[in-house]
C-alpha positions as CSV (number, residue, x, y, z in Angstrom):
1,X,0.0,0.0,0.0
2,X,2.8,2.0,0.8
3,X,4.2,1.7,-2.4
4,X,1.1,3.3,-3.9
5,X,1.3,6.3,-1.9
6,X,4.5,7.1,-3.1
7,X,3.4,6.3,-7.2
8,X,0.4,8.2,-6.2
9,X,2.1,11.5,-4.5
10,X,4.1,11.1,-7.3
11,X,1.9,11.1,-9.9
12,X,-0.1,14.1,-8.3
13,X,2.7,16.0,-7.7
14,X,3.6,15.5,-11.7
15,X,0.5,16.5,-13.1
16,X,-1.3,18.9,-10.6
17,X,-0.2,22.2,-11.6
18,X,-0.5,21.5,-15.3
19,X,-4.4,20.2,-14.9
20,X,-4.9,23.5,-12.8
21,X,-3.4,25.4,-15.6
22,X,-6.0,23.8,-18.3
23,X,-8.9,24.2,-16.4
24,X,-7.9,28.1,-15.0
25,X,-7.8,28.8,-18.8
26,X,-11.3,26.8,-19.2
27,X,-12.7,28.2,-16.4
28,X,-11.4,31.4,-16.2
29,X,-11.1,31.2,-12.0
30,X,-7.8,29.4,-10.7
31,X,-9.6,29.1,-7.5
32,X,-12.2,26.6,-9.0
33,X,-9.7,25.1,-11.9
34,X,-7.8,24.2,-8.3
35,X,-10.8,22.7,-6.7
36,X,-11.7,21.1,-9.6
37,X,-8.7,19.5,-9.9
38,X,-8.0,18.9,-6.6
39,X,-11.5,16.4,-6.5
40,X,-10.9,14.8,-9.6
41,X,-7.3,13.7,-7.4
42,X,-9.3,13.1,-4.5
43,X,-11.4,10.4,-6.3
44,X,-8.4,8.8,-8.3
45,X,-6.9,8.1,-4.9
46,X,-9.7,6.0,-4.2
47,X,-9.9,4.2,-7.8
48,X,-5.8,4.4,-8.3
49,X,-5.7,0.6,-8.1
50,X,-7.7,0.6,-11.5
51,X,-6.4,4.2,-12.5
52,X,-2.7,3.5,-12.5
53,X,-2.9,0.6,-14.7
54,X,-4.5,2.9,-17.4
55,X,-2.4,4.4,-20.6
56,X,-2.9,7.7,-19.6
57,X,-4.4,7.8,-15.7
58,X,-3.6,12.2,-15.9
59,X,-6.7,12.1,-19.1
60,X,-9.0,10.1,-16.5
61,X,-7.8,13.0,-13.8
62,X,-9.1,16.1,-16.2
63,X,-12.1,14.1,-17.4
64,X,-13.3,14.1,-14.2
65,X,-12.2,17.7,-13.9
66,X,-13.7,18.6,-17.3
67,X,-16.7,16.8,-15.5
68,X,-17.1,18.7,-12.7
69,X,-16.7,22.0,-13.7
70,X,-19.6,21.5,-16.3
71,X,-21.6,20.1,-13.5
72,X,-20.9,22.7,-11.2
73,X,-22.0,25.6,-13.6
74,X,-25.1,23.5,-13.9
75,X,-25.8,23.9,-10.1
76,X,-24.5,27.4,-10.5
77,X,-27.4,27.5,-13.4
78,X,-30.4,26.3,-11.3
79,X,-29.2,28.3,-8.5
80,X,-29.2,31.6,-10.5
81,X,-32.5,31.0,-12.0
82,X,-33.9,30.2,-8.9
83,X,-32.9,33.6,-7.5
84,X,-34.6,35.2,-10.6
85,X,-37.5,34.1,-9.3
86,X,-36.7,35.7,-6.2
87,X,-38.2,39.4,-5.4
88,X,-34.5,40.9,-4.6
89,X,-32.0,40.6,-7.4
90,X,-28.6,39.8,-5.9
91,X,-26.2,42.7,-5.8
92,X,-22.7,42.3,-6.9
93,X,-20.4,45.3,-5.8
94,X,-18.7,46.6,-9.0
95,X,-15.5,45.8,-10.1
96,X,-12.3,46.6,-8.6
97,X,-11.2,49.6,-10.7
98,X,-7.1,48.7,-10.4
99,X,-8.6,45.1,-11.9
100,X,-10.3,46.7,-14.7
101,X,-7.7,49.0,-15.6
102,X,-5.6,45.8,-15.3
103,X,-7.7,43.4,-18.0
104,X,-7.7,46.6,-20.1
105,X,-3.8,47.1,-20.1
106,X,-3.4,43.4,-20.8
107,X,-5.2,43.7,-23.4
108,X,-3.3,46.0,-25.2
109,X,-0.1,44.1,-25.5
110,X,0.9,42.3,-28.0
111,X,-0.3,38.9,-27.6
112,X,2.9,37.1,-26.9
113,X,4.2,39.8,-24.6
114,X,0.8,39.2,-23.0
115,X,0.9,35.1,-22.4
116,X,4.6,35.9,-21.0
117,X,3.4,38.2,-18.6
118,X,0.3,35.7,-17.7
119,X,1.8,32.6,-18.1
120,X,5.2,34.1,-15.8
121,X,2.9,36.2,-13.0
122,X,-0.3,34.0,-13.2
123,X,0.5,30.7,-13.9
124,X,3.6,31.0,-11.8
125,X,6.2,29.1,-14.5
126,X,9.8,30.2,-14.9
127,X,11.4,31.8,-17.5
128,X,13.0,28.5,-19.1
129,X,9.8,26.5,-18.8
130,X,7.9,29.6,-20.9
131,X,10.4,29.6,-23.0
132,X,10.1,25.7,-24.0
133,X,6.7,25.9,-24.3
134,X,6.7,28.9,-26.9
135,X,9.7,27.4,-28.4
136,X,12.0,30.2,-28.0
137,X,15.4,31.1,-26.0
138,X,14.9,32.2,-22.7
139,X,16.3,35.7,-23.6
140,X,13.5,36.3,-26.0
141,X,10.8,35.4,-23.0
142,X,13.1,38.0,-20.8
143,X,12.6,40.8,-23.9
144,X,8.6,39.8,-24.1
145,X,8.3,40.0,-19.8
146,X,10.5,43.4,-19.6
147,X,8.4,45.3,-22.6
148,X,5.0,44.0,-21.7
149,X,5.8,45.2,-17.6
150,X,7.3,48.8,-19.6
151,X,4.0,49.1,-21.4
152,X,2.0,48.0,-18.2
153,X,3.8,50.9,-16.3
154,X,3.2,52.8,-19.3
155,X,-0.4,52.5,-19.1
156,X,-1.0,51.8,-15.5
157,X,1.2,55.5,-14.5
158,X,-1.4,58.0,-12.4
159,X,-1.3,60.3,-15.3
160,X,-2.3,57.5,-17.8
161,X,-4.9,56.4,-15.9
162,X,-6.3,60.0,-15.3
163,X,-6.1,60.3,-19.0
164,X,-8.4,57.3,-18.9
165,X,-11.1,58.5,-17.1
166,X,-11.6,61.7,-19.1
């Protein structure tokens, strides 16, 4: 049994942070991608007798995932349209202005300056592993990172965002 552990820890520890990656950019919240992710683990300890004997045991991990998310935005669903039916409409405070003006700089850059910064600051992956992924030396990745943070100052400066709001 103790031998399991260890495959399993290691297995986990192999494939967790890429699943969470896939299903942040599915879901669009790492919080939930992580949750998500973190059950579909939960339950493939309990099967990982049957699991680790499979070709490719990480593609049962994000079905279940996949699986989950899609349920839980069902719930999310009925939930929603039972509060339509509600007299009081739920109010959501409105969003963080430094977040908006944020989203609004990102999108501005050019798009691989833009999956640097978000892939280095977001998704938490080191130079050299961005760079392997985009296929480029880890120099180029270090031009994308220092222009796309100069044109996020750029934008994000007290005057710029004064500008802005005129």
């Amino acid at each position: 049994m103790e031998s399991h552990e260890g495959e399993f820890a290691t297995f986990y520890a192999a494939h967790f942070p890429t699943l969470c990656k896939q299903l942040y950019a599915y879901t669009g919240d790492r919080g939930e991608a992580q949750d998500v992710v973190q059950e579909a683990f939960a339950r493939g300890w309990a099967r990982w007798s049957t699991i680790r004997a499979y070709d490719e045991p990480a593609a049962w991990v994000r079905t279940v995932a996949w699986r989950l998310t899609i349920s839980r935005w069902r719930k999310a669903r009925r939930a929603l349209a039972f509060l339509s039916g509600q007299r009081e409409e739920p109010v959501a405070p409105p969003p963080d202005p430094a977040h908006v003006a944020l989203v609004a700089a990102l999108s501005t850059l050019p798009t691989k300056h833009r999956r640097a910064i978000v892939l280095h600051y977001l998704a938490d992956l080191p130079v050299a592993e961005i760079a392997a992924s985009e296929r480029v030396a880890g120099g180029t990745v270090k031009s994308w990172l220092h222009r796309g943070r100069t044109a996020l100052a750029a934008q994000l400066s007290e005057p710029a965002l004064e500008r802005r709001t005129q």
